[in-house]
C-alpha atoms as one frame of an Amber mdcrd trajectory, in Angstrom:
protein
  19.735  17.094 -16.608  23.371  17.480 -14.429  23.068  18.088 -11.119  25.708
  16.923  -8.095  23.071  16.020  -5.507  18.829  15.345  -5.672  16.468  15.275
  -2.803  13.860  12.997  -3.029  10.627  13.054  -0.510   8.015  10.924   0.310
   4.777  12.192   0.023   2.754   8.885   1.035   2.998   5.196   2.373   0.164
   3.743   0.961  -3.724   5.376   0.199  -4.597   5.869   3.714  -1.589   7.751
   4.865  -1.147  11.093   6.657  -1.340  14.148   4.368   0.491  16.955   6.519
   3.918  14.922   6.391   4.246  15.938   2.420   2.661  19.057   2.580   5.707
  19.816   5.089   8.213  18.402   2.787   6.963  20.209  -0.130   7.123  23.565
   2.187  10.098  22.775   3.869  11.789  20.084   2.623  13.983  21.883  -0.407
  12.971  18.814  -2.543  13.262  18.201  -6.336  10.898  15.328  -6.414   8.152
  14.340  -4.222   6.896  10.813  -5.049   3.668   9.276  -3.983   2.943   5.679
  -3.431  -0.800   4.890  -2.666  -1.759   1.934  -4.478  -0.714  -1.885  -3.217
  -2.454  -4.971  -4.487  -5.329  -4.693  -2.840  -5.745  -1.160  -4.038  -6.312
  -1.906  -7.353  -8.731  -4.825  -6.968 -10.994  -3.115  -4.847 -10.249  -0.284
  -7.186 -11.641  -2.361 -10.253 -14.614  -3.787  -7.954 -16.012  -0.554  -7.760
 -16.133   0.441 -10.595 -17.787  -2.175 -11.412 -20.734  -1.437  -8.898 -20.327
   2.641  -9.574 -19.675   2.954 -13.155 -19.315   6.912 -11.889 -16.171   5.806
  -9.592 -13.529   7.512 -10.880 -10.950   4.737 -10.937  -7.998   6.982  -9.052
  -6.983   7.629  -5.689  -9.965   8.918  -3.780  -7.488  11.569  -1.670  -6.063
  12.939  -4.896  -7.727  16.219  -4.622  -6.900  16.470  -0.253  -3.359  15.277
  -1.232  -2.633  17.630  -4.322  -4.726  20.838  -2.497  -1.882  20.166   0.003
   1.156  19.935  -1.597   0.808  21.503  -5.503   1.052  25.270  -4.211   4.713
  24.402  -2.639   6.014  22.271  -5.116   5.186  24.631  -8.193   6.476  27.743
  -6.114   9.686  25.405  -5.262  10.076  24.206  -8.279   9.605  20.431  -6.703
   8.526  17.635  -9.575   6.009  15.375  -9.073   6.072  11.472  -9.064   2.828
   9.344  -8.374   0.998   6.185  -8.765  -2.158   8.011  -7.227  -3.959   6.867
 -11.239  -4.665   3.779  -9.720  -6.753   2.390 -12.550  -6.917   5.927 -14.374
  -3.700   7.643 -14.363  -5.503   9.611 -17.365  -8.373  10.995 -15.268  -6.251
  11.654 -12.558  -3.615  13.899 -14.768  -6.527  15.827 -15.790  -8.227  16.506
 -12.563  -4.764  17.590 -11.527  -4.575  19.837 -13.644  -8.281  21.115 -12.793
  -7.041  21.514  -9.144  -3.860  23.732 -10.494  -6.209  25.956 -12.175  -9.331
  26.303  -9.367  -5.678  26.789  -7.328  -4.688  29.695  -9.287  -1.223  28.087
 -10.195   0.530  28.542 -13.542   0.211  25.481 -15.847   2.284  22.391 -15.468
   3.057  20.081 -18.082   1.666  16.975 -16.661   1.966  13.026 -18.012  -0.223
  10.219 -17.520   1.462   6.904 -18.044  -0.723   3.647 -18.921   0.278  -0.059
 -19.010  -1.009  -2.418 -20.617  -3.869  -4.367 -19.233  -4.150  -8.064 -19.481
  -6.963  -8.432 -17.768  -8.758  -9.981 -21.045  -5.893 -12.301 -22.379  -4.070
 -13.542 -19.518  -6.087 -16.171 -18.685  -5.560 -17.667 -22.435  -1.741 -18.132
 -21.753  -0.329 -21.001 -20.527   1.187 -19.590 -17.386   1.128 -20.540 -13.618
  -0.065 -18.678 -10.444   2.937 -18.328  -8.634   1.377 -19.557  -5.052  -0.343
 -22.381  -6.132   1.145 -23.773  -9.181  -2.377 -24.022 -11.016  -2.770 -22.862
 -14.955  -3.679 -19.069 -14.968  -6.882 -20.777 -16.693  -8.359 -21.918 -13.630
  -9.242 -18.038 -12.766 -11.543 -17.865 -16.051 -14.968 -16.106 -14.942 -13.739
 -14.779 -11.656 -11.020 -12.501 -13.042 -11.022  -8.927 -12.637  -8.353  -7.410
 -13.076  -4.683  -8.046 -14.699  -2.255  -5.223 -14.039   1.429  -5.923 -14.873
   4.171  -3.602 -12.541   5.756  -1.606 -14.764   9.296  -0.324 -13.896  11.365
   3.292 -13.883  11.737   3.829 -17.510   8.247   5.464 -18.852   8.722   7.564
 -16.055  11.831   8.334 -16.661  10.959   9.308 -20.283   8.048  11.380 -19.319
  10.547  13.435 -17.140  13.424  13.832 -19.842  10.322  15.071 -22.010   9.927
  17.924 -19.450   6.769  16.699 -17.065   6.605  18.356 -14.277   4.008  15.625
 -12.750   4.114  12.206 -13.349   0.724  10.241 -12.872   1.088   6.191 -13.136
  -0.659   3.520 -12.004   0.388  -0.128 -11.013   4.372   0.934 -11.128   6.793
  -1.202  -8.737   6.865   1.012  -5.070  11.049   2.148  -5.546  10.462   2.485
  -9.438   8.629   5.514  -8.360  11.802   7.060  -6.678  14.581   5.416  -8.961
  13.157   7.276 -11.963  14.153  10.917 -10.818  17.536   9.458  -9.917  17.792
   8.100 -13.657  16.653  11.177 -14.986  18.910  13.272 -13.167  22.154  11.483
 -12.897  21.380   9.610 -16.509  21.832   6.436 -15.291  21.115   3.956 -18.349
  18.719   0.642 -17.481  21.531  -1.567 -17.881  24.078   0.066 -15.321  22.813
  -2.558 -12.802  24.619  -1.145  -9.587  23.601   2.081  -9.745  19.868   0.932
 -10.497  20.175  -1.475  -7.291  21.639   1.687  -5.286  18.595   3.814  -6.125
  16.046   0.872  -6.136  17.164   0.422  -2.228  16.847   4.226  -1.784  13.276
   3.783  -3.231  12.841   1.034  -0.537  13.466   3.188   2.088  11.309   5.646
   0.734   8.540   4.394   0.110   6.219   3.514   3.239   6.678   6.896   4.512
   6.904   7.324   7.998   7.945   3.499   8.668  11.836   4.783   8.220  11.248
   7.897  10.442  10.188   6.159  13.660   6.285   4.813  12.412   5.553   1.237
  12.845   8.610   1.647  15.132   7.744   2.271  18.426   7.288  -0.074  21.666
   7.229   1.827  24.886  10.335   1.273  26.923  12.133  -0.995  24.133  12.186
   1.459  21.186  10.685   4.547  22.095  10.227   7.408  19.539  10.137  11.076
  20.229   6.671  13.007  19.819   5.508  10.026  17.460   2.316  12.488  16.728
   5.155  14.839  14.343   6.213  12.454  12.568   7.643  13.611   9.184   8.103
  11.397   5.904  11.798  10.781   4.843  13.848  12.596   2.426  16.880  11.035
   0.445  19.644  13.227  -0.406  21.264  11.117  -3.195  24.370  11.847  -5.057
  25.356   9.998  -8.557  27.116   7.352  -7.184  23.988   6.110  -6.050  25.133
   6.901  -2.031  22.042   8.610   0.058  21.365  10.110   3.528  18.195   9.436
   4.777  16.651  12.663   7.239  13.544  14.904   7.085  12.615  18.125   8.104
  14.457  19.691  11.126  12.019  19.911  13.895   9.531  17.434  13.673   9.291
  13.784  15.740   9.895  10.647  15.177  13.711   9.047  14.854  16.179   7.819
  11.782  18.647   6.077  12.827  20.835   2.532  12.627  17.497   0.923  13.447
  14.657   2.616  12.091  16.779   2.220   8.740  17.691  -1.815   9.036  14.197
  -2.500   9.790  12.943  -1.352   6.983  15.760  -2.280   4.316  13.645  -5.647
   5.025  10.484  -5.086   4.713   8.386  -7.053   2.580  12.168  -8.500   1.578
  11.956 -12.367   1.547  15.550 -12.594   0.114  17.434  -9.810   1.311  20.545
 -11.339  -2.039  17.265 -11.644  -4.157  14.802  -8.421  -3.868  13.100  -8.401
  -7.315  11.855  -5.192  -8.907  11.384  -4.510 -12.356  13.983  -2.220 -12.895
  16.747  -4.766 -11.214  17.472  -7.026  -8.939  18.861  -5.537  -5.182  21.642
  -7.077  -3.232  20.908  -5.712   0.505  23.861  -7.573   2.345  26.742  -5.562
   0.803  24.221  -2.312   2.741  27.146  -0.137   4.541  25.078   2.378   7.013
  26.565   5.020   9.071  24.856   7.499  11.331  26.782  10.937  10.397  24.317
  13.270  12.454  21.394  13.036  14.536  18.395  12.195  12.498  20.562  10.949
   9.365  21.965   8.343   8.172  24.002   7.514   5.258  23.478   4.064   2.990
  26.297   2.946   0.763  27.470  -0.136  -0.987  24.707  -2.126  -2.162  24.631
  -3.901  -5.125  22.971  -6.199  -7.456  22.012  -8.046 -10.674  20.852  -7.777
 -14.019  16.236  -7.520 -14.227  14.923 -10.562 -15.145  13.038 -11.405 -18.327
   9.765 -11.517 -16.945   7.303  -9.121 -15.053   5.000  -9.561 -12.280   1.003
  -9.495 -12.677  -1.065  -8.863  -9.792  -4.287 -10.886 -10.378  -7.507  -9.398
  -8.399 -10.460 -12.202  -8.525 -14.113 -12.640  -7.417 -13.873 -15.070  -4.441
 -17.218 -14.447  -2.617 -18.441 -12.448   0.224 -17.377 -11.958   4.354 -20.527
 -11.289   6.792 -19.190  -9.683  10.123 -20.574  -7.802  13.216 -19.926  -7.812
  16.860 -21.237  -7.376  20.041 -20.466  -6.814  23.566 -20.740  -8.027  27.314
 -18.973  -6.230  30.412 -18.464  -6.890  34.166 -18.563  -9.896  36.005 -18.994
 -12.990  34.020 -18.611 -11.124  30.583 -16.246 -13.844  29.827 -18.771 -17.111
  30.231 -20.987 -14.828  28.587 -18.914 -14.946  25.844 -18.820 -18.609  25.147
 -22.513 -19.329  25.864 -23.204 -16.663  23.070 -20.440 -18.360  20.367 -22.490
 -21.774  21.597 -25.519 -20.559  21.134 -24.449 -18.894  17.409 -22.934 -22.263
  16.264 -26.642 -23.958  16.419 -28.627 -20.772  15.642 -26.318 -20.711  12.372
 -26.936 -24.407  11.889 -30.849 -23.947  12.319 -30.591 -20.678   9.389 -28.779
 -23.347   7.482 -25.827 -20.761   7.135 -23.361 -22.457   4.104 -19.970 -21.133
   5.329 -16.962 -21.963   3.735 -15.068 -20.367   6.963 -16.838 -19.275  10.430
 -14.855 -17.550  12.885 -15.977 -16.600  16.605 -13.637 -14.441  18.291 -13.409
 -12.402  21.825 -11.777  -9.463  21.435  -8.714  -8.935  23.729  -8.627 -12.970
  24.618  -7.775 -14.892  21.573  -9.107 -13.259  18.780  -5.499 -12.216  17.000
  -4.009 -16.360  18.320  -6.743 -18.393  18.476  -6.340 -21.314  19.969  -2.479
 -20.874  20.742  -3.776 -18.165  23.226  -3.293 -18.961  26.882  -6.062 -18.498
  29.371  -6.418 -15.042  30.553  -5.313 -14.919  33.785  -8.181 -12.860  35.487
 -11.583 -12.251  34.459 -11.567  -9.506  32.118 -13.472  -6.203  32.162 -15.541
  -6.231  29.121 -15.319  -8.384  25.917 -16.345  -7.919  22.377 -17.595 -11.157
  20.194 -16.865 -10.590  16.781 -18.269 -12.601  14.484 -17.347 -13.696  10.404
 -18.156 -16.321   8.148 -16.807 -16.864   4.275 -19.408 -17.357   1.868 -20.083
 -17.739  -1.676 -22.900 -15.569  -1.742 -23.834 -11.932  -0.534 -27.133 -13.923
   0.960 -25.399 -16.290   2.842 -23.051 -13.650   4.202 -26.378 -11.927   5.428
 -27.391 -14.402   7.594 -24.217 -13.518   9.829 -25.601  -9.903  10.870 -29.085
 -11.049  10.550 -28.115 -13.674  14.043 -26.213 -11.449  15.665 -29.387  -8.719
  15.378 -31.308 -11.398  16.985 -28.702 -11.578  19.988 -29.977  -7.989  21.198
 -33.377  -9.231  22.718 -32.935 -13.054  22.073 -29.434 -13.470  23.910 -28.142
 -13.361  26.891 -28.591 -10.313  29.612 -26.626  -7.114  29.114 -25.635  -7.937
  25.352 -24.543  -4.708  23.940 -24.859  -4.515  20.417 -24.343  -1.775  17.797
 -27.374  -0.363  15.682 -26.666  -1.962  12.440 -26.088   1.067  10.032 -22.641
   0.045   9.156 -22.077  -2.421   6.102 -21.820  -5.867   7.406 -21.395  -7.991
   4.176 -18.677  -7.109   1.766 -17.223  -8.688  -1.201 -13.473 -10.201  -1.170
 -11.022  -9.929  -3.090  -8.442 -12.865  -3.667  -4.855 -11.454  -4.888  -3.245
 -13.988  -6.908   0.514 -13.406  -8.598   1.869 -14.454 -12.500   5.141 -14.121
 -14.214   4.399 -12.936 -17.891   7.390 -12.210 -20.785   8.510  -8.398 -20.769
   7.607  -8.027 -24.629   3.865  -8.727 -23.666   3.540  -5.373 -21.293   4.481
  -1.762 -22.963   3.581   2.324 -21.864   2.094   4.742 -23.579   2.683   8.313
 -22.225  -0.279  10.844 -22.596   0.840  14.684 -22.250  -1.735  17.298 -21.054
């Protein structure tokens, strides 16, 4: 495929993210590709948890059907190519209930590709390999591991395109691998022309949490304010083959791009900005050049890189017990000493239910809950206060014991305790998120064509 120019949208953040931003795009936009990124590491844990306790979960994103209802009429009438991770843990099931959704739609058929990794999940823990943040053999996780899922790069994506996909469903693939494999499809960049694969890598960067590069997780009234931040659009890169991109979106909505919006985040989630490590390559943002050529657009030139390394991330999802949490609420005068009798009077009712906590935490809302103890001392009384309550546990029993207290609070408390009626789930299992290195020969794709 030649072309001089691509446009690239962003059709999602993460999971929870807006869905009339990319059915905008797809309308408006006049995009080739529109790439979804939904899944993070938590994502696919809690993914592979429920399954577990609903052998009828589906495994894939559970706003496939709202997402593609939204955007598939535009993008098969504009001719606009799909690019998601939405398969979560099922990138097969979620192909074919994509295509289910183009035919309930009434849309001509698509040739769609699901793209599967390998899953370690079973062997990992038999290699001798380290967990990155601790330093401890891999081994150590026997009997609590769940899940195993390698990030895979650019390149099965890129072959599912040059095979003539018209949607692309993944799962765990690296956030800008998502975006850098339309740019390798269309320009034919090769995996070992590093500079171009850092240029597009860093246009993925920018893509890929959505509104965050438009003016969302921007604002602060007064310091950086953002026009009608209730509009905001998701971003689209107009990238030539030189790997040089302006970043806008569609004419008329809110939100800002500019010098800032951009810079900020170029480094998110970027530890070292010499050093940021994806699979396909490895990005150099300090040589960035940005220029703002218009309002709402900016330009990014310039960056470069270094050869991928030999190895490829895991992201390890493990068993590591149970949170109990609830709250409940004073207001008015004295809410505040209210407050502390109650946490007082928790610490020895928890003590008497002999409540085995590996972490307890007693908070009031709006005084030190986010600080702790680095909070100052409010300076007036406040209005109202809510205590929110949450111990660790090793067991779904023990974390019971922290709603079953804080019931008891209603009518064996203090006066004017305001409580909720306890219909919401209050114990829930965690997930730790643990990180390996593992040789690139041990992870491989296999592309499935419907």
């Amino acid at each position: 495929m030649a072309t001089k120019t691509l446009r690239i949208g962003s059709g999602s953040g993460w999971w929870g993210d807006r869905v009339e931003p990319a059915a905008l795009s797809a309308q408006h936009g006049k995009l080739d590709f529109l790439c979804f990124e939904t899944m993070a590491e938590a994502t696919v844990c809690a993914a592979q948890v429920r399954k577990r306790r609903d052998p009828a979960f589906e495994g894939y994103d559970t706003y496939l059907d709202e997402r593609m209802r939204a955007v598939l009429p535009h993008c098969i009438a504009n001719g606009t190519r799909i690019v998601s991770n939405q398969g979560w843990i099922n990138p097969l099931g979620a192909a074919r209930r994509i295509a289910q959704l183009c035919a309930e739609l009434g849309l001509p058929r698509v040739k769609i590709a699901a793209i599967t990794t390998t899953d370690l999940t079973g062997t990992i823990c038999d290699q001798p390999l380290e967990i990155l943040e601790t330093g401890a053999p891999i081994a150590t996780l026997r009997g609590s591991l769940i899940s195993a899922e390698p990030y895979e790069g650019a390149e099965p994506i890129v072959r599912a395109l040059q095979c003539g996909a018209q949607i692309v469903v993944t799962g765990r693939v690296a956030d800008p691998s998502l975006f850098l494999a339309p740019m390798m499809h269309a320009f034919g960049w090769q995996p070992d022309e590093t500079e171009l694969l850092a240029r597009g890598s860093a246009i993925g960067h920018l893509l890929e949490c959505g509104a965050q590069v438009t003016g969302g997780y921007f604002g602060d009234p007064g310091y950086k304010d953002v026009p009608e931040p209730w509009n905001l659009a998701f971003p689209i890169a107009e990238v030539d083959v030189s790997g040089t991109a302006v970043i806008s979106k569609v004419a008329g909505t809110g939100g800002r791009i500019d010098l800032q919006t951009v810079k900020e985040q170029m480094f998110y989630e970027v530890h070292d900005p010499r050093r940021y490590i994806t699979p396909d390559v490895v990005v150099d943002f300090t040589t960035a050049q940005l220029e703002q050529v218009a309002p709402d657009q900016v330009r990014m030139s310039g960056i470069s890189g270094s050869p991928r390394t030999p190895t490829l991330k895991v992201s390890l999802g493990c068993t590591e017990g149970f949170i109990g949490e609830d709250m409940f609420f004073y207001a008015g005068p004295g809410c505040l000493e209210k407050a502390r009798l109650a946490k007082t009077i928790l610490a020895h009712r928890f003590a008497l239910a002999g409540l085995d906590a590996q972490a307890l935490r007693i908070d009031f809302l709006g005084v030190n809950a986010i600080h702790g103890e680095a909070s100052p001392a409010p300076a007036c009384e406040p209005n109202e206060i809510a205590v929110r309550v949450a111990a660790r546990t090793l067991t779904r029993a023990q974390a019971a014991k922290v709603g079953r207290e804080i019931d008891s609070m209603a009518v064996c408390g203090l006066a004017s305790t305001g409580k909720r009626v306890p219909h919401q789930e209050r114990t829930r299992e965690i997930i730790g998120v643990w990180s390996a290195l593992v040789p690139r020969a041990q992870v491989s794709s296999e592309i499935h064509f419907l």
